[in-house]
C-alpha positions, -999 to 999 in steps of 0.1 A, spaced: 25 -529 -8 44 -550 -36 35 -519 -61 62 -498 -42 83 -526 -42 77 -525 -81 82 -486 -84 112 -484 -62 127 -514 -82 123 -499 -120 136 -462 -101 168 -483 -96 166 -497 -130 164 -467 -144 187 -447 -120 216 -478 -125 207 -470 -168 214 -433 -165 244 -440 -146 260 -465 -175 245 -435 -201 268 -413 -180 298 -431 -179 295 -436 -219 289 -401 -220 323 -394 -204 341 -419 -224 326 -402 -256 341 -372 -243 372 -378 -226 382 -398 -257 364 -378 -287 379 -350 -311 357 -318 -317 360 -298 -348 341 -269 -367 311 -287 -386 294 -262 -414 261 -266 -426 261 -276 -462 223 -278 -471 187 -288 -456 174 -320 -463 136 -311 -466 111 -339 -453 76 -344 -451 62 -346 -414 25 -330 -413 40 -303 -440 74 -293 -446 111 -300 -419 140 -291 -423 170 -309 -410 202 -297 -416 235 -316 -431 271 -304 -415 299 -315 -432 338 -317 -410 372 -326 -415 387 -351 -387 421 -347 -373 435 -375 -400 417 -351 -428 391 -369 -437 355 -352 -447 326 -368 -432 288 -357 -440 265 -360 -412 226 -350 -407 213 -343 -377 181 -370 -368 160 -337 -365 144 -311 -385 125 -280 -375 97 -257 -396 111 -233 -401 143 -242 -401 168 -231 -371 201 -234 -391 212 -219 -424 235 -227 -449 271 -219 -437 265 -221 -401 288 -235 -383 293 -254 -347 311 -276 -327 309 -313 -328 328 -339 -312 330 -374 -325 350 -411 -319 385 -406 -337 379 -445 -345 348 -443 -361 339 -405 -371 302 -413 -377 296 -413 -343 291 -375 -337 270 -354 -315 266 -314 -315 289 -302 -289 260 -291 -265 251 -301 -230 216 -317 -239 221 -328 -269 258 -347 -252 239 -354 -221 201 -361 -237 199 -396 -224 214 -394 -190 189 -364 -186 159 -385 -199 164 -419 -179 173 -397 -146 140 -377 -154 122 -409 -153 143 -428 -123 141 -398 -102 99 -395 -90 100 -437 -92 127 -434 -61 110 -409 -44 77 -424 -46 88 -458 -41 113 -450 -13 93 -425 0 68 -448 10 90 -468 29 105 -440 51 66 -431 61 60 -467 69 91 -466 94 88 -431 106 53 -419 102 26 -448 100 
C-alpha cells in the first residue's frame, strides 16, 4: 500500500513541476519579443555520422544582432540556408530564445505532464477502488 502512496506523491511532484514550467512559459511569452530569425549556416557535428544543426541569426527591437544555434541537429538536415522563422526571446537578455512553436515553447510543460499524468491515475486510482470497489 505505501507504493501508491509513493506513485501518487511523485504524480504531484511532477504535476506541481509542470505547473511552475507553465507559468514560466507564460511569463516567457507574455513578456518576450519575437522577430524573423534566418538561418545563416549549419554547424556540422559528429553523432554516429554526420548532424546538422542550424545557426539563425536576428535583430532585437534595440537593433542588436544576436547568433543563436539551435541545441539540435538532424541528418539530413531540415533547414537550409536562408530560411527563416519566428523566434521569441527575453528583451533583457536576448540569448534566451526559443523557436516560436508550440512544442518546442511548451516542450517541458508537455514532458513533466506526460510523466505526472499515469503516476496520478495509477496512484489515485488505487485509492478510489479501495473506497468504492474493494
Amino acid at each position: 500500500m505505501w507504493q501508491y502512496y509513493l506513485i501518487l506523491g511523485l504524480g504531484v511532484v511532477f504535476l506541481l513541476l509542470a505547473i511552475f514550467s507553465f507559468r514560466n512559459t507564460m511569463e516567457f511569452l507574455k513578456n518576450g519579443d519575437k522577430a524573423t530569425a534566418t538561418v545563416i549556416d549549419l554547424h556540422k557535428y559528429e553523432s554516429e555520422g554526420e548532424v546538422f544543426a542550424p545557426v539563425f541569426t536576428f535583430r532585437t527591437k534595440d537593433n542588436r544582432v544576436i547568433t543563436y544555434e539551435l541545441a539540435e541537429g538532424n541528418d539530413p538536415p531540415t533547414w537550409k540556408v536562408g530560411e527563416t522563422t519566428t523566434v521569441i526571446y527575453d528583451p533583457v537578455d536576448p540569448s534566451k530564445v526559443s523557436l516560436y512553436s508550440y512544442f518546442r515553447v511548451f516542450v517541458w510543460t508537455l514532458v513533466l505532464l506526460s510523466i505526472a499524468l499515469p503516476l496520478l491515475v495509477i496512484g489515485g486510482g488505487y485509492f478510489i477502488a479501495a473506497r468504492f470497489i474493494l
